[in-house]
C-alpha positions as a Markdown table, in Angstrom:
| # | Residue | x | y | z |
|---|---|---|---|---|
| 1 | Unk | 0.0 | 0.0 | 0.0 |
| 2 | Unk | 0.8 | 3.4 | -0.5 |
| 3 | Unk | 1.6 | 6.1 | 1.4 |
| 4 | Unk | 0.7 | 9.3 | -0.2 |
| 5 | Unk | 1.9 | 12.5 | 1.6 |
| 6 | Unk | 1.2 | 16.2 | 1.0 |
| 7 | Unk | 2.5 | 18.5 | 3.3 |
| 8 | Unk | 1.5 | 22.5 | 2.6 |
| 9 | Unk | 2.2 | 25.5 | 4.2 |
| 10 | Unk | -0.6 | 25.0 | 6.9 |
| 11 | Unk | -1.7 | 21.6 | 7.0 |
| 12 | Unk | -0.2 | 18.1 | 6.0 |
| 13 | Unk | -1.9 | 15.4 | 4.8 |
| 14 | Unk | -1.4 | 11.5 | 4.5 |
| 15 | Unk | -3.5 | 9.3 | 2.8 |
| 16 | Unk | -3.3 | 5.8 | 2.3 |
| 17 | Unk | -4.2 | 4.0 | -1.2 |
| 18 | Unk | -4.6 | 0.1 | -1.4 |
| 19 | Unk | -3.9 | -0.1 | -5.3 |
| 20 | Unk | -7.9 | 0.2 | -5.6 |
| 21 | Unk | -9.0 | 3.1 | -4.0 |
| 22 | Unk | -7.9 | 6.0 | -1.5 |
| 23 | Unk | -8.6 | 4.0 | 2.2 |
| 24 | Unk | -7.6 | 6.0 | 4.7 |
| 25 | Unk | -6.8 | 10.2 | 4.7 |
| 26 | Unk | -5.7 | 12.2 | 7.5 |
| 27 | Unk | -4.8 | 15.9 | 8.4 |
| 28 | Unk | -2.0 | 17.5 | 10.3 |
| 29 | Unk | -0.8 | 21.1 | 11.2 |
| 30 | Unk | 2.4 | 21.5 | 9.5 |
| 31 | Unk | 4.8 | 22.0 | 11.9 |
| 32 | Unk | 8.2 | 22.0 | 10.0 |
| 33 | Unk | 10.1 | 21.0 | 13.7 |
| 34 | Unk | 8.1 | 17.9 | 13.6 |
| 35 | Unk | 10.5 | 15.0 | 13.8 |
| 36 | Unk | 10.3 | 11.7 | 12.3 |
| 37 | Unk | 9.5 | 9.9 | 15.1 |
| 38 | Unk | 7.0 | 12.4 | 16.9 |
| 39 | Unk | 5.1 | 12.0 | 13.0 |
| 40 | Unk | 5.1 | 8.0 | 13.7 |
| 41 | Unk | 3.6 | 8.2 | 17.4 |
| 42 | Unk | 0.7 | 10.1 | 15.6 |
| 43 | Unk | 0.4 | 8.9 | 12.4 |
| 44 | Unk | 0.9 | 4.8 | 13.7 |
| 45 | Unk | -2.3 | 5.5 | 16.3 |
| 46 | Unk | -4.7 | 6.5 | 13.0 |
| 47 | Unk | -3.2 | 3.7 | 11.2 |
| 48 | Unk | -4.3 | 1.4 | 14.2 |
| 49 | Unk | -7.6 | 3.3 | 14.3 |
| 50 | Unk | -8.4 | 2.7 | 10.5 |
| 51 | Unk | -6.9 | -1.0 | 11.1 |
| 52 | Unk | -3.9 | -0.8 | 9.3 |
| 53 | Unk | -0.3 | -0.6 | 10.5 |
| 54 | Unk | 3.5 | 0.5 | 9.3 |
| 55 | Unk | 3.8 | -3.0 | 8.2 |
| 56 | Unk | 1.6 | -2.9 | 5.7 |
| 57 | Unk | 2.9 | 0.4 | 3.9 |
| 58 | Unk | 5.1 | -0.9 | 1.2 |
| 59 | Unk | 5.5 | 2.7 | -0.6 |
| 60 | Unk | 6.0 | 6.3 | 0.0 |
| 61 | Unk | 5.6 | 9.7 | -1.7 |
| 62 | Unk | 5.9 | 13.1 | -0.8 |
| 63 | Unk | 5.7 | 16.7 | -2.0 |
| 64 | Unk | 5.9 | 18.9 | 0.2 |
| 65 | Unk | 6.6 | 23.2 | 0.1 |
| 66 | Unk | 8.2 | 23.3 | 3.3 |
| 67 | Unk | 12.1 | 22.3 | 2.3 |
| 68 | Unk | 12.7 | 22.1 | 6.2 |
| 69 | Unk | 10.3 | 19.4 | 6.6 |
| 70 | Unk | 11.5 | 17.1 | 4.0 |
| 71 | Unk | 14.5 | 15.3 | 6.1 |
| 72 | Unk | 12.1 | 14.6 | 8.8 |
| 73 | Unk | 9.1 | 12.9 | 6.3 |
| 74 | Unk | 12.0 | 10.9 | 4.8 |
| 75 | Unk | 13.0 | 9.5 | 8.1 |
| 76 | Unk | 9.4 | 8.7 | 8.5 |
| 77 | Unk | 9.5 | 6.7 | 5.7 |
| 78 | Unk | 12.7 | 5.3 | 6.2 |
| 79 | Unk | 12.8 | 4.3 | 9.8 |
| 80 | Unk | 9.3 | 3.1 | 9.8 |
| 81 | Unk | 8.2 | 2.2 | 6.2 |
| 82 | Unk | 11.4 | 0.9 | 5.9 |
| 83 | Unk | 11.3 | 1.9 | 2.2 |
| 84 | Unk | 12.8 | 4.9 | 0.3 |
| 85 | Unk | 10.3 | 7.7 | -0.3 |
| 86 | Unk | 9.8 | 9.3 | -3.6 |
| 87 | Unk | 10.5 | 13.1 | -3.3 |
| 88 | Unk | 8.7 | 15.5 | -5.9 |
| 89 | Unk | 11.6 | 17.9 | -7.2 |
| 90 | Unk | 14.3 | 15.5 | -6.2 |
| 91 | Unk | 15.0 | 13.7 | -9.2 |
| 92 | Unk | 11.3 | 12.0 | -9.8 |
| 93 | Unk | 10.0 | 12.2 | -13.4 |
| 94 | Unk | 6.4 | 14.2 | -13.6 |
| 95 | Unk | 6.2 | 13.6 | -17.3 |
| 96 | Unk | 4.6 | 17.4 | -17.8 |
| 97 | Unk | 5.6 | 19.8 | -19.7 |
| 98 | Unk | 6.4 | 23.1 | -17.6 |
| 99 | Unk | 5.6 | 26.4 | -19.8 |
| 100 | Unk | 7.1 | 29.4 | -17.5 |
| 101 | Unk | 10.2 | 31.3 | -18.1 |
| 102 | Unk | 11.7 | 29.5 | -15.3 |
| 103 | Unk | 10.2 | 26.5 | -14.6 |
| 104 | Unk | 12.5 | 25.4 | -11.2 |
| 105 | Unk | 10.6 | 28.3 | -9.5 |
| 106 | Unk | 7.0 | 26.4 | -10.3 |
| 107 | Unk | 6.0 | 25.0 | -6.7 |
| 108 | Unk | 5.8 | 21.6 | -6.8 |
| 109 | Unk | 1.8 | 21.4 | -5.0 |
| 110 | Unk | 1.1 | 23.3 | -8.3 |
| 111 | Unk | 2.7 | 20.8 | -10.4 |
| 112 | Unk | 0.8 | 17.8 | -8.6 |
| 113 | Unk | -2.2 | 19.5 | -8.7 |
| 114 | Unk | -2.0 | 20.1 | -12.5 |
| 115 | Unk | -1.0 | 16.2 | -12.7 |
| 116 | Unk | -4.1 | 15.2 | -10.5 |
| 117 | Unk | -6.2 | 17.4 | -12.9 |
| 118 | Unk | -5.0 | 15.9 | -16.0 |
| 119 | Unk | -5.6 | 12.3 | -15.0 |
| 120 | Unk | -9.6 | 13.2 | -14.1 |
| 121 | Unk | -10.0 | 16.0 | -16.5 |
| 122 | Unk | -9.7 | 16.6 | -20.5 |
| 123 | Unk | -9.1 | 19.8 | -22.3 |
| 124 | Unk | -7.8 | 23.0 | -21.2 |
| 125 | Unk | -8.0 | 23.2 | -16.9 |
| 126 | Unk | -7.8 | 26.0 | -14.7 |
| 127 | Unk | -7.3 | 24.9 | -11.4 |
| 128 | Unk | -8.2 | 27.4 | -8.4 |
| 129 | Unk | -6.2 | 25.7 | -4.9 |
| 130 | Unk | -7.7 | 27.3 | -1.6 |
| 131 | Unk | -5.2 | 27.2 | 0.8 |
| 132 | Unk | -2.8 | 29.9 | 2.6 |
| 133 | Unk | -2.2 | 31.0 | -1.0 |
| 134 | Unk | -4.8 | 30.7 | -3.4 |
| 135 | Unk | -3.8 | 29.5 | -6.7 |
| 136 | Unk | -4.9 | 30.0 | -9.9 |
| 137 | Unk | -2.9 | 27.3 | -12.5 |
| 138 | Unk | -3.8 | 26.6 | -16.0 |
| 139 | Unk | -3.2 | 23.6 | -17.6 |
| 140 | Unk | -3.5 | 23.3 | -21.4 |
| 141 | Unk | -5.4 | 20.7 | -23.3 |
| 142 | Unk | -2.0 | 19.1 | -24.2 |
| 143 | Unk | -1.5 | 18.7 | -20.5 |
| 144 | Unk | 0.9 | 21.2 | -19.7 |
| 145 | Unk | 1.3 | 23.9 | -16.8 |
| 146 | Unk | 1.5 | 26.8 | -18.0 |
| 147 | Unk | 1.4 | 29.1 | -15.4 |
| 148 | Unk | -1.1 | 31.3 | -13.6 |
| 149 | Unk | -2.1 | 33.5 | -10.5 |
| 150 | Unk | -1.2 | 33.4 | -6.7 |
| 151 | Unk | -3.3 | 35.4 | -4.1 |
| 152 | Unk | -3.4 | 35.4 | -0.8 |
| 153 | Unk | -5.7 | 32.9 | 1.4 |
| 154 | Unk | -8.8 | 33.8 | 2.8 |
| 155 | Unk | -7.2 | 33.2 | 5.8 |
| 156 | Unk | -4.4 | 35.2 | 5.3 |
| 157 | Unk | -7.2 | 37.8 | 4.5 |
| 158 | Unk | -8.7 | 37.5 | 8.0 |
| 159 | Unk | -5.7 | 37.2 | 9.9 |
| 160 | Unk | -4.4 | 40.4 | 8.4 |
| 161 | Unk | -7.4 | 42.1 | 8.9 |
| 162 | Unk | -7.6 | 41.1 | 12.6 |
| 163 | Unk | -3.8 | 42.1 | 13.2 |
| 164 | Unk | -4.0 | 45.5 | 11.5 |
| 165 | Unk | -7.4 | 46.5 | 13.4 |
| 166 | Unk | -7.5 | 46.4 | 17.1 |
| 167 | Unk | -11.1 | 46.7 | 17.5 |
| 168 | Unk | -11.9 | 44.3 | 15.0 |
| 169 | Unk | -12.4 | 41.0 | 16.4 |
| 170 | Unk | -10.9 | 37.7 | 15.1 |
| 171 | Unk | -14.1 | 35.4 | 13.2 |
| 172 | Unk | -14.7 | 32.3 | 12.2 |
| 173 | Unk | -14.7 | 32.2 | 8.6 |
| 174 | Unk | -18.4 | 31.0 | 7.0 |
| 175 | Unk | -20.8 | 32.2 | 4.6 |
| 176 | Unk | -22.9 | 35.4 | 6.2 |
| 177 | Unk | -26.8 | 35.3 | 5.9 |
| 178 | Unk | -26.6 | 39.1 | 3.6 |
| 179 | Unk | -23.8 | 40.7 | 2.0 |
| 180 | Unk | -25.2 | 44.2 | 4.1 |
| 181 | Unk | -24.0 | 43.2 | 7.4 |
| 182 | Unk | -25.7 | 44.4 | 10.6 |
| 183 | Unk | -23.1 | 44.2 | 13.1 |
| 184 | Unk | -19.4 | 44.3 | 13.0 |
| 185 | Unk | -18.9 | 40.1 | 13.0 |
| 186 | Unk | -22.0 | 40.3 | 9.9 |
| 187 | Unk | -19.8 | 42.9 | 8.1 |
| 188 | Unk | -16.4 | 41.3 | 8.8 |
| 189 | Unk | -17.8 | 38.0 | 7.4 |
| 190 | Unk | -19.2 | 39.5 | 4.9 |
| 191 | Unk | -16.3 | 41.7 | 3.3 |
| 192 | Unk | -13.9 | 38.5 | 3.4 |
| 193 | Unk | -16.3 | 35.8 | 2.4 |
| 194 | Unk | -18.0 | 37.9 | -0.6 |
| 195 | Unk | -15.0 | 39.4 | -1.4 |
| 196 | Unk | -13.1 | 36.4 | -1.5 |
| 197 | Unk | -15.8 | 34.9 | -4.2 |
| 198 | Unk | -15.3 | 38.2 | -6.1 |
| 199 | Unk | -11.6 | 37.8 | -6.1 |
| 200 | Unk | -11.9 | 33.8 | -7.3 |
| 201 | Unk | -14.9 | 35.2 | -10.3 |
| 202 | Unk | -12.9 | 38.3 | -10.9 |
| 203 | Unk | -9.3 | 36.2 | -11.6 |
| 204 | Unk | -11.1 | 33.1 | -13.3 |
| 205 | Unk | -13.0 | 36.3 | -15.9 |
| 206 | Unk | -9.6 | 37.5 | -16.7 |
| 207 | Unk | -7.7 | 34.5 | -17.1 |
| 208 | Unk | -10.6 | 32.9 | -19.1 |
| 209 | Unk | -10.4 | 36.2 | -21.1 |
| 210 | Unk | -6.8 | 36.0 | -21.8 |
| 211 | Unk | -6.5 | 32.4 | -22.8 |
| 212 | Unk | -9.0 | 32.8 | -25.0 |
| 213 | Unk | -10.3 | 29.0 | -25.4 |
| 214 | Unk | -12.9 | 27.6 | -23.3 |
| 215 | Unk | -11.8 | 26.1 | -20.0 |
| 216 | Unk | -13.1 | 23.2 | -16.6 |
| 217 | Unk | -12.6 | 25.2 | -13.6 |
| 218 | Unk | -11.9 | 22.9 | -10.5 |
| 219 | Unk | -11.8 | 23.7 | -7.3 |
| 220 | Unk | -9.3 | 21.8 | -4.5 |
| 221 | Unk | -7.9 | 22.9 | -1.2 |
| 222 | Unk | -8.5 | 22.6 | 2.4 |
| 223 | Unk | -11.4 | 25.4 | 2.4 |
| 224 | Unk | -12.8 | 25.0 | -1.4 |
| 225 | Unk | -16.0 | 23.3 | -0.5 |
| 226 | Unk | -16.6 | 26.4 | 1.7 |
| 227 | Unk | -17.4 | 27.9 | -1.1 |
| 228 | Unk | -19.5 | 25.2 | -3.0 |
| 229 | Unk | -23.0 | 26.5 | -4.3 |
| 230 | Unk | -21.6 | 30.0 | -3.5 |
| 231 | Unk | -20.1 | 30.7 | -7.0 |
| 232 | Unk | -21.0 | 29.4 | -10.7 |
| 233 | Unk | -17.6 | 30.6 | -11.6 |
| 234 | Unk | -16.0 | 27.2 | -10.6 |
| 235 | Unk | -17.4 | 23.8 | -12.5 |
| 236 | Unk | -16.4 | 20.9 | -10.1 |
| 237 | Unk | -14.9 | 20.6 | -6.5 |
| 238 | Unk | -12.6 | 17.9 | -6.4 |
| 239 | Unk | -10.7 | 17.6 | -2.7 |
| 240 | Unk | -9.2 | 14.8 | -4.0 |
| 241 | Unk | -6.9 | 16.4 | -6.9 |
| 242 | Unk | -3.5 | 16.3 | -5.2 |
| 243 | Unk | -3.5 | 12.9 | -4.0 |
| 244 | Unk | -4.7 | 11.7 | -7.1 |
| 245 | Unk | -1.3 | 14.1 | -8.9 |
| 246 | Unk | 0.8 | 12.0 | -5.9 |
| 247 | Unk | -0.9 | 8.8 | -7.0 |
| 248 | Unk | -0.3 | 9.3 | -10.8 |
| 249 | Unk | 3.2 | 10.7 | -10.3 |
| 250 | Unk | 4.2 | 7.1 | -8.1 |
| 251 | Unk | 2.9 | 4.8 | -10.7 |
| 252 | Unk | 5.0 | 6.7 | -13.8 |
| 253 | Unk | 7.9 | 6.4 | -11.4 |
| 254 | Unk | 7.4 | 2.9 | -10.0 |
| 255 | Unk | 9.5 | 0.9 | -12.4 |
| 256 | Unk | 12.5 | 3.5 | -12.1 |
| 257 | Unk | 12.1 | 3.4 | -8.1 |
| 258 | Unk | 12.2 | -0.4 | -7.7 |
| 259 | Unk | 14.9 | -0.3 | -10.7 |
């Protein structure tokens, strides 16, 4: 079995495939002083939970923006997988075609995405990634990234607007009953959540515009079905995308890795 893991700036995930079908998935706080073994105290009592154990993980993969964190998730693998993890952007073939002027500086959740996309999706993709950054990648019928837009998070968004104003209080993010809000929390929730939606329509519009060929908008993330029903902008919510890039990436690698 696999062990599938994608660690952002916020939150990590693993996720377990059988060779079938995605088993088991679990979330983390990223925490780039995590060590190896403090990752295998947590991650072996899910595993137990969910009736699986280390023993039965044969494989690994990572991608992960946090360069910090990588040693410690390789341990992981090592010590307790006892197998060698595949690293995205350490010498692991994607098999995509990278369009930018400098394609080492495309993040590699961006590229996994686009590859998760691909392999669930045909013709030209934009793919809009809620997390602490909101992405904005395209991907071109052919398959290839070619680039996009990066925004801040909606959490960001609260965050700074909490730090910046100190009678504002900090709110839960969520979807306000009326855009006219009738106390400060109602307002609050309303600028960010409404104005997040007008940020995601208002970037789609322009790249849409600029591409000039019709497009599948999917929406992935931690917070993306937040905003499910709240926009027509975006065509499908998939939460699945970047385990299914990490999936797709391990089995056009698997012959070279147990070469």
């Amino acid at each position: 079995m696999l062990l599938a893991i994608e660690q952002g700036n916020t939150n990590t995930l693993f996720a377990v495939h059988d060779g079938t079908r995605w088993i088991a998935q679990w979330r983390a706080a990223t925490d780039a002083a995590r060590t190896a073994d403090e990752y295998a105290v947590w991650l072996g009592q899910l595993l137990a939970l969910a009736g699986l154990s280390f023993g039965g993980l044969d494989a690994c993969i990572v991608s992960s923006v946090v360069p910090q964190s990588i040693f410690n998730l390789r341990n992981l693998a090592r010590r307790y997988l006892h197998v060698e993890p595949l690293i995205v952007g350490e010498n692991v073939e994607l098999g995509i075609e990278i369009r930018i002027e400098k394609p080492s500086e495309a993040g590699a959740d961006r590229l996994v995405n686009a590859i998760g996309a691909r392999s669930a999706y045909s013709g030209a993709l934009l793919i809009v990634d809620s997390g602490t950054a909101t992405t904005f990648d395209v991907v071109a019928a052919d398959g290839a990234f070619e680039g996009g837009a990066i925004a801040p998070g909606i959490n960001l968004s609260m965050q700074a607007l909490h730090d910046a104003a100190a009678r504002l209080p900090r709110i839960a993010i969520q979807r306000p009953r009326r855009v006219i809000g009738k106390d400060t929390v109602e307002a609050m929730q309303s600028g960010v959540f409404w104005g997040y939606i007008s940020l995601v329509e208002g970037l789609i519009g322009r790249i849409k515009d600029e591409y000039g060929a019709p497009m599948t908008v999917i929406g992935t993330g931690g917070i993306a079905a937040l905003f499910a029903g709240a926009t027509p902008a975006i065509d499908h919510f998939d939460s699945d995308l970047t385990i299914m890039g990490l999936l797709e990436i391990w089995r056009r690698n698997l012959g070279a890795s147990q070469a």
